[in-house]
Structures are given as C-alpha cells and as structure tokens.
C-alpha positions in Angstrom: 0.0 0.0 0.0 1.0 3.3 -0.6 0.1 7.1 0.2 -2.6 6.6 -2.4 -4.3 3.6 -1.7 -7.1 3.4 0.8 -6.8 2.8 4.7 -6.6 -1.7 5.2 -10.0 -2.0 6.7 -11.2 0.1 3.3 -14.7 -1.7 2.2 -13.7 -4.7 -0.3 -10.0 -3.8 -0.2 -9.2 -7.5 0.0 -10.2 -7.7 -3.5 -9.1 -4.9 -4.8 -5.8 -4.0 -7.5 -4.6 -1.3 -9.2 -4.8 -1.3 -12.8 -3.2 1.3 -15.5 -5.0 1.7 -18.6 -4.9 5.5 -19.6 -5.3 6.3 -15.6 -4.4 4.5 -12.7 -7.6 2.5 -11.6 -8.4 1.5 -7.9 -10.4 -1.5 -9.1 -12.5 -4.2 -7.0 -13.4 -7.5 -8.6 -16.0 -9.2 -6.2 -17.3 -12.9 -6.5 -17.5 -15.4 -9.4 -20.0 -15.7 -12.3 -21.1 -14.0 -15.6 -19.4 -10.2 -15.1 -21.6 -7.2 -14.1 -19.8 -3.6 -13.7 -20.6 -1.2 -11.4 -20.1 2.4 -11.8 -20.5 5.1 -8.7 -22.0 8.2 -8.8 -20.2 11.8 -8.5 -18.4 12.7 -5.1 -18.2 8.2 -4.3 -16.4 5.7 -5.2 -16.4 2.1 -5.3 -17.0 1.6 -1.7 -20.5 2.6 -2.1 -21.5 -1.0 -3.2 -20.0 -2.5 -0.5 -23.0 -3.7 0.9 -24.5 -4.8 -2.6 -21.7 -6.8 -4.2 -21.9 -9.2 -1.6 -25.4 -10.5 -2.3 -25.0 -10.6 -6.5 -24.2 -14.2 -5.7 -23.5 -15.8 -8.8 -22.0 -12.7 -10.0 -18.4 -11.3 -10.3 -18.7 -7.4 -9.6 -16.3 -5.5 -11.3 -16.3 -2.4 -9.8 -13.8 0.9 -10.5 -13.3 4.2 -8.7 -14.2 6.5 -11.2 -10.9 9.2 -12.4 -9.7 11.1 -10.2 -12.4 9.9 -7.5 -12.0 7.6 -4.9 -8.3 6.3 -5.2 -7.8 6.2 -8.8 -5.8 8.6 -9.7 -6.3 11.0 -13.2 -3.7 10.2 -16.0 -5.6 13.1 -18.1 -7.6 15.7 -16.5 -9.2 16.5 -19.9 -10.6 13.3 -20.0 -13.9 14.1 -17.2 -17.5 14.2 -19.4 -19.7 11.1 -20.2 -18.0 10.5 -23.7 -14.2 10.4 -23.3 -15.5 9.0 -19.5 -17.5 6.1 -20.8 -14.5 5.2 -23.2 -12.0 5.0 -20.8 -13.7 2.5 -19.0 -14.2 0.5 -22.0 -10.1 0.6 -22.3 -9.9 -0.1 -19.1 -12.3 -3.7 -19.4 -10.0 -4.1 -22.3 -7.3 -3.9 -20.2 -8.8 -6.2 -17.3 -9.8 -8.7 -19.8 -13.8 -7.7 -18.3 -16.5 -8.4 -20.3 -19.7 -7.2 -18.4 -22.9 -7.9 -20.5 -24.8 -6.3 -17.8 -23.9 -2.9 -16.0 -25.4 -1.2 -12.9 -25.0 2.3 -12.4 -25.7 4.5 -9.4 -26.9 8.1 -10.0 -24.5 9.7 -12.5 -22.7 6.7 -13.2 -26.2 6.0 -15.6 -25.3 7.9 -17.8 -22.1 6.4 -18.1 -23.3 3.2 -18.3 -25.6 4.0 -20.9 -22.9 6.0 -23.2 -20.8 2.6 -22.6 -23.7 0.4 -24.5 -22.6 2.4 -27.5 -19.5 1.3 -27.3 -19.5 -2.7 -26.1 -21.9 -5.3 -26.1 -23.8 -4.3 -23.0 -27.2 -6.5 -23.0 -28.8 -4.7 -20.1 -28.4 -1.7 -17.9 -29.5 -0.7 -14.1 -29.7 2.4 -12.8 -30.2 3.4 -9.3 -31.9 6.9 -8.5 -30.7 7.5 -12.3 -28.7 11.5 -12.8 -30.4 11.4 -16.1 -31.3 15.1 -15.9 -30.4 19.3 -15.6 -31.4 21.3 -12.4 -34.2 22.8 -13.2 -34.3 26.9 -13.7 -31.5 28.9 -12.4 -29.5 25.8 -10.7 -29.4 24.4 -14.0 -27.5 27.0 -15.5 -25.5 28.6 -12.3 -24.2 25.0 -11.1 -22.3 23.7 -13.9 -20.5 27.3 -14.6 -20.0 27.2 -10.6 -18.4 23.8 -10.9 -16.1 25.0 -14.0 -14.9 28.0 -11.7 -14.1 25.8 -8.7 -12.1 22.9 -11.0 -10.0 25.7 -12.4 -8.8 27.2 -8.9 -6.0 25.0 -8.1 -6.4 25.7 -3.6 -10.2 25.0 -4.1 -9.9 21.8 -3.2 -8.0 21.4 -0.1 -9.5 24.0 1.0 -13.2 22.2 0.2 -10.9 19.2 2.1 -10.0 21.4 5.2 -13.5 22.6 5.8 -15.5 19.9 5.1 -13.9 16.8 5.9 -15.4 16.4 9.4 -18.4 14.3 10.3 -20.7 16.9 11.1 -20.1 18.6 7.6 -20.2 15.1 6.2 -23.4 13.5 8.0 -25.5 17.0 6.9 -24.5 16.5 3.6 -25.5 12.6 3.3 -28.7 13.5 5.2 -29.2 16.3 2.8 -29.8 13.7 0.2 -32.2 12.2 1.6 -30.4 9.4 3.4 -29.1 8.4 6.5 -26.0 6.0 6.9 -24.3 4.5 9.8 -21.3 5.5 11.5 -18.8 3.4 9.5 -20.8 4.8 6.2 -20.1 8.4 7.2 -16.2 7.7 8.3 -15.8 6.3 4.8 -17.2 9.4 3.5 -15.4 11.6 5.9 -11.8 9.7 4.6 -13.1 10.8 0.8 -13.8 14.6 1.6 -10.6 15.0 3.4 -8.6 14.0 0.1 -8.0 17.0 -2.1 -7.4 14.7 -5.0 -10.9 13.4 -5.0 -12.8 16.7 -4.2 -10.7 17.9 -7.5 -11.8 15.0 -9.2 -15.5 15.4 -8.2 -15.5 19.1 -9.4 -13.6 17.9 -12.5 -16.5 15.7 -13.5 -18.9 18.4 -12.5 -17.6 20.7 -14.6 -17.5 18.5 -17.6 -20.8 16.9 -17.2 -23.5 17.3 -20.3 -26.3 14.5 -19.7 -28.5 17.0 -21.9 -25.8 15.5 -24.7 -26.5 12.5 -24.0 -30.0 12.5 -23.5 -30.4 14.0 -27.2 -29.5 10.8 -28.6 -31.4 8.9 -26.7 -33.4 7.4 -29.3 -30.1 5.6 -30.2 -29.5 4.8 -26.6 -31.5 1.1 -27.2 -30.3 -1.0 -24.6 -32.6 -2.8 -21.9 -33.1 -0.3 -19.4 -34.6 -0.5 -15.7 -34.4 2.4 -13.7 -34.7 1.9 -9.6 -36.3 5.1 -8.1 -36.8 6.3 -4.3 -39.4 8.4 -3.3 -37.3 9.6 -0.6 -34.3 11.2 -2.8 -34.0 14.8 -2.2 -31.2 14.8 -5.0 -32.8 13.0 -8.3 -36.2 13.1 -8.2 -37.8 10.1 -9.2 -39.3 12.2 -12.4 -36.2 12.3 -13.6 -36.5 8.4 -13.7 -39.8 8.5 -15.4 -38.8 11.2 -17.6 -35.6 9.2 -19.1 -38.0 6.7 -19.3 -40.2 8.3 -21.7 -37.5 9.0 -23.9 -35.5 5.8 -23.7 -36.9 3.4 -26.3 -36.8 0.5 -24.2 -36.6 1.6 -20.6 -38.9 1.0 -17.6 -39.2 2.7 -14.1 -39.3 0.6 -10.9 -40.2 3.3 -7.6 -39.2 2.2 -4.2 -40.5 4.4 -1.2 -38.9 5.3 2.3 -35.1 5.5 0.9 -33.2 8.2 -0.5 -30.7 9.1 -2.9 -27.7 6.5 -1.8 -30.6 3.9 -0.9 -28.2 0.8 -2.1 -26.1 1.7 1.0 -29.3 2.2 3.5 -30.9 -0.9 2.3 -29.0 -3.2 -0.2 -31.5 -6.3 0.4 -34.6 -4.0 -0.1 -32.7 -2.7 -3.9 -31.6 -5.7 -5.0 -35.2 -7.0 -4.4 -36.8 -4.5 -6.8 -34.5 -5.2 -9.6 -33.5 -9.1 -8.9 -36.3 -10.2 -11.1 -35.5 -8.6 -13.9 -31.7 -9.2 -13.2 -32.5 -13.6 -13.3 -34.0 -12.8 -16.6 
C-alpha cells in the first residue's frame, strides 16, 4: 500500500488491484459468475457498493473508482465528461480482460453506463436513482459554470478538504440527500472529503458533465433499461427516472418508497429486491 491507496479496513479492499490503462484505476473485482460492472456516482467511489456486491451471488462485480475519484488517480484531466469518461472505462475492461454484459449504475454513473452500451456489447443496464437530468431553472445554469470555476482554482480543493472533511459537515451532507447512513458509512465518506485529490476529481466531473448530450441521442440509446427510483431522494427526483423513461426506447421505471438518494447503501437487500427479477431474466 501506498500514500494513495485506501486505509486496510477500506470496504472490499481484500479484493481490490490497481490497474493502469490511460489512468491508474483503484479496481475491486467481487465474487464469481457472468461479469456485471458497477459504476458510482459523483463525489463516491467504489466503496459505495460494498454492501451490494456481496449479495450478487452468482456474479463477479467488477467495480472501478471513477478518475480522479476515490483512489484512482487522473492520468488526463481533460478526459472528465460522459463521452471520453464512458470510453476510458471500455479501455480499461479491455485492459482487465472484463466483459460485463450487464452494468449497474448509481446516480450519474447511468449515464455512463448507458454511453458505454454504445461502445460494447452491453445487453442490459440498471440504474439506481438514475442522474439522467439538468437542475431545473437557475441551478441548471449557475451549477455547472459554478463547478467550472471551482475545477480551475487550483487551492479549491484542499480548501473544500480542510473545511468539510469532518463528520458533522459530512453527515449533513448525506442526510441532505435524503439518506441516513451508519457511522462506518459516514467515516468512509469523511476519509473521501478530506482528500483533495478526489474533491478535484468530483468538481472535475462536474464541470464536464452534459447529460442533456446524452440525452439528445437517446433514441439511439436502445439498450434494456430498468431504472430503480426512491421516493425519498432529495437529490434525483424520481421524475427524472420517469422522464428518461419516456425518452428511452426501451426503458422501464421501478419506484421504491422510504429510501433516498444513496438507498443501495441504506438498504441493499430492499434494492436488489426491486431489480433481482429482472436481473435472473
């Protein structure tokens, strides 16, 4: 282990390696079975299916920190948006010798996972509390130039780092999503915020992010689609879900209540339970 790599008691570090294919990628590969890939959502990392992977029995999760998030670290800052995103992860199954048929996404690692069904043979896609959407009104246009600013001031980050990487800060902003995790779930979080290099990351992929892009093609976008949403997320409303939905040509909309936007750590039995039928299919 190095500087870089997680603390030893990091979720699923006993199955994790490091990888280089364009980046270097913190990778997990969980259990034993067809592949399935997980991608996180902005501001995680792979930790955040630590409570999932272990019931895809029958399964082998493949599951990457995302660049610059997490603990892989950016070989090319340029490289942040859905597009050039989505294709370094296809290098990167390349690379691993992976070859998911089926990937799960968690909030805006959807739209990742749907870009990458343009560019392997992806049979079917999941997403949880799906990022498939623009703020609406003035958030919509403020937050991404907001997010450009902050990526291109170089003591933004630690600074983000310094002030926000204690619990307190850290449990108000899970909670603010709608969700409430348990000690060890806000520690992990805590150990994220407090490393400049992912905060940079995060705002990096802010910054770059377009789903309105993506969502333009999405009558090309053809691949199997269910999207899991939660009443209870105060982040992605579950219109979103219904509204990808409608534009998805073969997508359907699955809503959970009680559970909010990082519901897959809350509650992994009760998510896996609205999605495992279509899963065995």
């Amino acid at each position: 282990m190095t500087e870089h790599d997680p603390p030893s008691d990091w979720p699923l570090c006993a199955h994790a390696r490091r990888i280089r294919a364009r980046h270097d990628w913190w990778v997990v590969e969980h259990g034993t079975g067809p592949d399935i890939l997980l991608l996180h959502g902005a501001g995680g990392s792979g930790h955040s299916f630590r409570h999932l992977a272990p019931l895809l029995s029958g399964f082998r999760c493949l599951i990457p920190d995302l660049p610059g998030q997490g603990f892989t670290r950016t070989g090319t800052r340029g490289r942040f948006g859905i597009a050039p995103m989505a294709e370094d992860i296809a290098a990167l199954c390349q690379a691993a010798g992976w070859q998911p048929r089926l990937v799960l996404g968690h909030s805006a690692g959807v739209p990742l996972a749907l870009q990458l069904s343009t560019l392997m043979q992806v049979e079917r896609v999941i997403g949880l509390n799906a990022a498939l959407g623009v703020f609406e009104g003035a958030p919509g246009f403020l937050f991404p130039l907001l997010a450009r600013a902050l990526a291109a001031t170089p003591f933004v980050p630690a600074m983000v780092s310094r002030l926000w990487g204690n619990e307190i800060k850290v449990r108000a902003l899970i909670e603010g999503t709608g969700s409430h995790l348990d000690a060890a779930g806000i520690a992990q979080y805590v150990t994220l915020v407090r490393r400049a290099a992912h905060v940079d990351g995060t705002l990096g992929m802010m910054a770059a992010w377009r789903v309105d892009r993506l969502m333009a093609g999405a009558p090309g976008l053809t691949v199997p689609t269910l999207l899991v949403a939660n009443a209870g997320d105060r982040v992605v409303p579950s219109k979103i879900s219904h509204a990808a939905a409608r534009m998805l040509p073969r997508a359907e909309v699955r809503e959970m209540p009680g559970l909010g936007h990082l519901a897959h750590e809350e509650d992994a039995g009760a998510v896996l339970a609205a999605f495992s039928d279509w899963l065995g299919r």
